[in-house]
N, C-alpha and C positions, 0 to 999 in steps of 0.2 A: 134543280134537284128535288124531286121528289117525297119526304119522310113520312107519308103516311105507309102503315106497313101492310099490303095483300095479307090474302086470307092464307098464303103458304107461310107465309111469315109468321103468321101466330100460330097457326101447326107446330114451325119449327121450333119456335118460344117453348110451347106445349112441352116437346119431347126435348128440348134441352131440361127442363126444369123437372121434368120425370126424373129422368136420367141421373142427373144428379142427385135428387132427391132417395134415388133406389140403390145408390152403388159409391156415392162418398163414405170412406172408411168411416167406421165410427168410431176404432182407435184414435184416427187422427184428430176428428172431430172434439170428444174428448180432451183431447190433447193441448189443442188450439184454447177450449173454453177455461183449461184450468191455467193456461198463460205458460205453461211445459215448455224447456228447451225441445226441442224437435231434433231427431235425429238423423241423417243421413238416408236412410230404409223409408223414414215418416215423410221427408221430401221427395220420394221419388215415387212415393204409393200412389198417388194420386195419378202423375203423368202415365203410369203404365198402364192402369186400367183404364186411360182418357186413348191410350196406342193399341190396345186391343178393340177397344170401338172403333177404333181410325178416324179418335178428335183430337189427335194431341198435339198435331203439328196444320192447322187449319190454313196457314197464310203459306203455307209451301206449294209449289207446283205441283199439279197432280202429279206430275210422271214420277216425282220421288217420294209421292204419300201424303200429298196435301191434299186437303175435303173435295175442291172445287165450290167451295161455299162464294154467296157474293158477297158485297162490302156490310149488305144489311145484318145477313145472318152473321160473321164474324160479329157484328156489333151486339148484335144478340147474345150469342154467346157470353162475350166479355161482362155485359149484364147480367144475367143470369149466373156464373162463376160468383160476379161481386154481392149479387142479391142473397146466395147463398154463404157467401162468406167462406169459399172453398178457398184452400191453399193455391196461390200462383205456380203453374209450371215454370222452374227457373229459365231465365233467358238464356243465359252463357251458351248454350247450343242451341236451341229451337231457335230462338231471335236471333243470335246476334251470330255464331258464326258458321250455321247451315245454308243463311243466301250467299255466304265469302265460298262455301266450297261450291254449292249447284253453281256458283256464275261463274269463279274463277280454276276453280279446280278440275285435277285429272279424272278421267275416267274412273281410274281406280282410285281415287281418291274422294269421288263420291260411294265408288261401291263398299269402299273400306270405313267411314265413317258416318253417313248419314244417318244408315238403319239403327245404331246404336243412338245417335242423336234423337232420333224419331221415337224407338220402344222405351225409354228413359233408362239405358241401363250401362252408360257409358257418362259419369258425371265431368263438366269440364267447370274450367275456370280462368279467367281473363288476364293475362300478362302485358298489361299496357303499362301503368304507370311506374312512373320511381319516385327516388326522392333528388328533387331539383328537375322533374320532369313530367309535370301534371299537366296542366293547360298544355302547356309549350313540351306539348309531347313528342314534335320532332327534336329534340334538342337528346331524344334518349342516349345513355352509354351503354347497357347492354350491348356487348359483341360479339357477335357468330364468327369463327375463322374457316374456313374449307380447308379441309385436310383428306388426304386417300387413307384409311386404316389399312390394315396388315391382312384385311381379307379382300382389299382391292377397291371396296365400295366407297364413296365418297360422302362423306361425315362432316358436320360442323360441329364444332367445340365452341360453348357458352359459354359465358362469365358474366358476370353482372347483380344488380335483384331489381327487383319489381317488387312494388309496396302497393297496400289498400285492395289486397287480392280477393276479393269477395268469397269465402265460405271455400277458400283454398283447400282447408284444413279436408276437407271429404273428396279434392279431384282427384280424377282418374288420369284425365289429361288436360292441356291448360295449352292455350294460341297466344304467342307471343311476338312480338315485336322485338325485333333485334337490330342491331346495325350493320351489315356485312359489307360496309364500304366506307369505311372513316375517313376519307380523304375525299368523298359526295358532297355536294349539297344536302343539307341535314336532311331534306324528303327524300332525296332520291337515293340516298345508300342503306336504304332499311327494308329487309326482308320478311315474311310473316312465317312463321316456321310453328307446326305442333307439334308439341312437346311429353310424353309418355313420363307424368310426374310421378313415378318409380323409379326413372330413370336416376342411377349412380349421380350421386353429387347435387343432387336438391332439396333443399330443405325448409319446410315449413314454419313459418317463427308468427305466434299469436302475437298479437294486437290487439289489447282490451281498450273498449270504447270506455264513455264515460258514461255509460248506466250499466258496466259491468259484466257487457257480454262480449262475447268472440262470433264477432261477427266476419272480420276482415285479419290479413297474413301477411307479414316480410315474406315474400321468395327468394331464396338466394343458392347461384346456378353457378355451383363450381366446377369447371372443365365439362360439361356437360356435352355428351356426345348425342349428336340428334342427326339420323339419315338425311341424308341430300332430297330426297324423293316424299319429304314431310313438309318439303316448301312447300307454300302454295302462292301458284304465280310464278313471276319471274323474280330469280332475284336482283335486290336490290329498288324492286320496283311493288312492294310490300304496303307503301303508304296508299296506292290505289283498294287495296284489300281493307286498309283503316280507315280511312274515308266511307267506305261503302259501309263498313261494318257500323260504325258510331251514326249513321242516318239511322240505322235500322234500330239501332240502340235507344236515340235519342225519339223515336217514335215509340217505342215501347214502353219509356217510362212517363209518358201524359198519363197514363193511367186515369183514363176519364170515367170507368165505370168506377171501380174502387173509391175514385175522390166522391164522385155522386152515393154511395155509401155510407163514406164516411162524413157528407154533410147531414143525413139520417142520424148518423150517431151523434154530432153535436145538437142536435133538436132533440133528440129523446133526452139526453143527459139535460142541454137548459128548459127544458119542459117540465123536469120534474119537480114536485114542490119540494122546498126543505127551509125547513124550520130556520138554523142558520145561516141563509143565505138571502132569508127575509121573503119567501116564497119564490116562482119559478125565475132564472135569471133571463128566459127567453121572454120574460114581461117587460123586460127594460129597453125602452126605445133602443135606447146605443148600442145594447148587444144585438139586438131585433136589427138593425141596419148593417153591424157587422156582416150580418147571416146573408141576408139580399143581397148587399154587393157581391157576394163569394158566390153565390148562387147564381146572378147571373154572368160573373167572369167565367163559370163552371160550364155553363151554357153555352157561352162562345166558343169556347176551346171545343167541346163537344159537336159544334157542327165545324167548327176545322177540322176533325179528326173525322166527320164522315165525307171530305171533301179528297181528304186524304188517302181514306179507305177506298172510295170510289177511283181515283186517278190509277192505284195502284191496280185495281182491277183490271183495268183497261191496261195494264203491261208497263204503265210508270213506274221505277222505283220511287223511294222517298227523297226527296230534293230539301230545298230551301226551308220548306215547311215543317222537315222535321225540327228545325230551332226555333222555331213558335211554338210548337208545341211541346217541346222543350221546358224550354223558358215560362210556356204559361204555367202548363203543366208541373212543375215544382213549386214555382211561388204556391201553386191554390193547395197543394200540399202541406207545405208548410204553416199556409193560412190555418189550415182544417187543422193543425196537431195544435195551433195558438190558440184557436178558439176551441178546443177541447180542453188544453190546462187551465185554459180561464174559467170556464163550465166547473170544472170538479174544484177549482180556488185551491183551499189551503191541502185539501185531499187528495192533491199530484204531488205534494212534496214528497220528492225520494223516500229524505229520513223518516218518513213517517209513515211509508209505503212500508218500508221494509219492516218498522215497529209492527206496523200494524198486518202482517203478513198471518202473524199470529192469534196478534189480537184483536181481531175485528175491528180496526180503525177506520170508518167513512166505509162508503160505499164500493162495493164490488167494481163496477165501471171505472172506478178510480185507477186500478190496476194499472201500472205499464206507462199509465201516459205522462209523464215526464220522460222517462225512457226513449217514447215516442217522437216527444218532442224534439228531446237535443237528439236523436236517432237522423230526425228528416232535416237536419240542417246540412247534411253533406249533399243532398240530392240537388242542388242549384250548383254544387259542384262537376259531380262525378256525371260522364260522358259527354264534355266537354263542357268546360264550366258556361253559367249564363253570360257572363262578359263576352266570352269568345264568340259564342251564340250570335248575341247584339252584332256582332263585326262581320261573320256569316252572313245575316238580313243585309246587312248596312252595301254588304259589298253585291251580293246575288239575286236579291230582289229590287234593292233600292238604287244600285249602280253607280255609290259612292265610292 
């Protein structure tokens, strides 16, 4: 494999970093620097004008409005996004479930929801989990029943919730997993069905984390009536749609340029001198080794991800590989929020974040990161926990 980058490639470097540099909002920017809840409007400002360019959906097939970019320039991109510190285009449609409709879906089922997925202007949200149904997410109870309504057309009726709904609170519509065959094998009588969350009888219920925001939602789906013709796939045969879906998922959240970022940001913070901390803490051999070993975990994952980007080129989807990267991919996450609270010491405590909101307590960068921290402990969980991961490799690569 190749990594040295042509002269078209630092071109394209060029005009991504323009680009950005000439047309990220400066409301949001703003926004972002003063650590601001973010709005619905403030999340989607970015992707729109990344879909009037025709960047916002780069990893999609040309024929439904993907770049045609190759493995390098996408990786460019994502660099450049992170270099900038620009807000992420949410996944829930661009990643995770526009390649379930281009592969699996109808006709009109691409023409009816891609373009909305693609211009940012149709927000969704993910109906996987429950409670008693995380990992072991074939085990869901959610139930769809087929029924004909009174105007002849054929309907399922939902019951159930789904929990840990990510930023619920703002969807438009929401892809869920159901069960439309209770008496299956737990994979095989689950159907993938989307869902128009205006729809009569669903209801949004906050979930505050523990640094106090509303991040994630109980859904809960009473009698909920959803067209026949919103499957996608066949039914009952919905788990090939979730399988495909959480590869795609689970590649997207390596997040390898943003963690390369955010190792900049714990160098700048233990870089700095301070008085009470007995001068820079990047001086101390053992934090100085923390840093290197992360840095080059950082590095590994980063060329599996352009081994990955390359396959994909070439017309593979994401396989086995996506739970390496997975799995690395959150640990060194997690690593970077650890050694950020270490970095700022007694000046990430909550209680004295919030004192000090007012009062000038410790340093700006301090801001958030505890927040941060207990934030990124769900991310070795959510899209398919790291355990499950491990059994994944164990069983598809290793042939255990």
């Amino acid at each position: 494999m190749n990594l040295d980058f042509s002269p078209e490639d630092a071109a394209f470097r060029e005009e991504a970093r323009t680009f950005i540099a000439q047309n990220y909002p400066k409301e949001l920017r703003e926004k972002q620097d003063r650590g601001e809840e973010l709005s619905k409007e403030d999340y989607l400002s970015w992707h729109r004008i990344l879909a009037k360019k025709g960047w916002a959906t780069p990893s999609w097939p040309v024929e439904f409005g993907g770049t045609g970019w190759t493995p390098t320039q996408k990786y460019i991109w994502s660099e450049e996004q992170a270099r900038a510190d620009t807000l992420g285009i949410l996944p829930f449609g661009v990643s995770m479930l526009a390649p379930v409709i281009y592969t699996f879906g109808t006709q009109e089922q691409k023409e009816k929801f891609l373009p909305g997925i693609r211009d940012g202007l149709v927000w969704w949200c993910q109906g996987y989990s429950e409670p008693g149904a995380g990992s072991d997410l074939a085990s869901l109870k959610t139930k769809a029943e087929r029924v004909t309504g009174d105007d002849s057309k054929e309907y399922y009726i939902v019951n159930g919730q789904k929990t840990w709904t990510t930023l619920g609170q703002h969807a438009d519509w929401g892809f869920f997993l159901v069960r439309t065959d209770p008496d299956a094998k737990p994979q095989s009588g689950i159907s993938f069905l989307l869902i128009d969350m205006k729809t009569p009888g669903i209801e949004v219920r906050r979930i505050t984390t523990l640094e106090g925001g509303h991040e994630v939602n109980d859904v809960f789906l009473d009698n909920v009536k959803v067209p026949v013709e919103n499957r996608v796939f066949h039914e009952n045969q919905g788990w090939t749609c979730a399988k495909a879906l959480l590869a795609h998922e689970r590649t997207g959240i390596a997040g390898v340029a943003r963690s390369k970022r955010g190792l900049e940001k714990v160098r700048e913070i233990a870089g700095t001198e301070r008085s009470d901390a007995g001068g820079a803490l990047l001086a101390d051999p053992f934090f100085k080794r923390k840093v290197a070993e992360l840095e080059i975990d950082l590095t590994a994952l980063e060329f599996t991800e352009l081994r990955t980007l390359a396959g994909e080129s070439s017309g593979k989807g994401p396989g086995p590989e996506s739970s390496i990267l997975k799995i690395k991919g959150t640990e060194i996450q997690q690593r970077l929020t650890e050694l950020v609270l270490e970095a700022v010491g007694h000046y990430g405590a909550p209680y004295l974040r919030d004192l000090g909101h007012n009062a000038n307590i410790g340093p700006d960068y301090a801001d958030g990161v505890a927040g941060d921290y207990f934030n990124m402990r769900k991310t070795s969980i959510y899209g398919g926990s790291n355990e499950i991961q491990r059994n994944i490799i164990a069983k598809m690569v290793l042939g255990l």
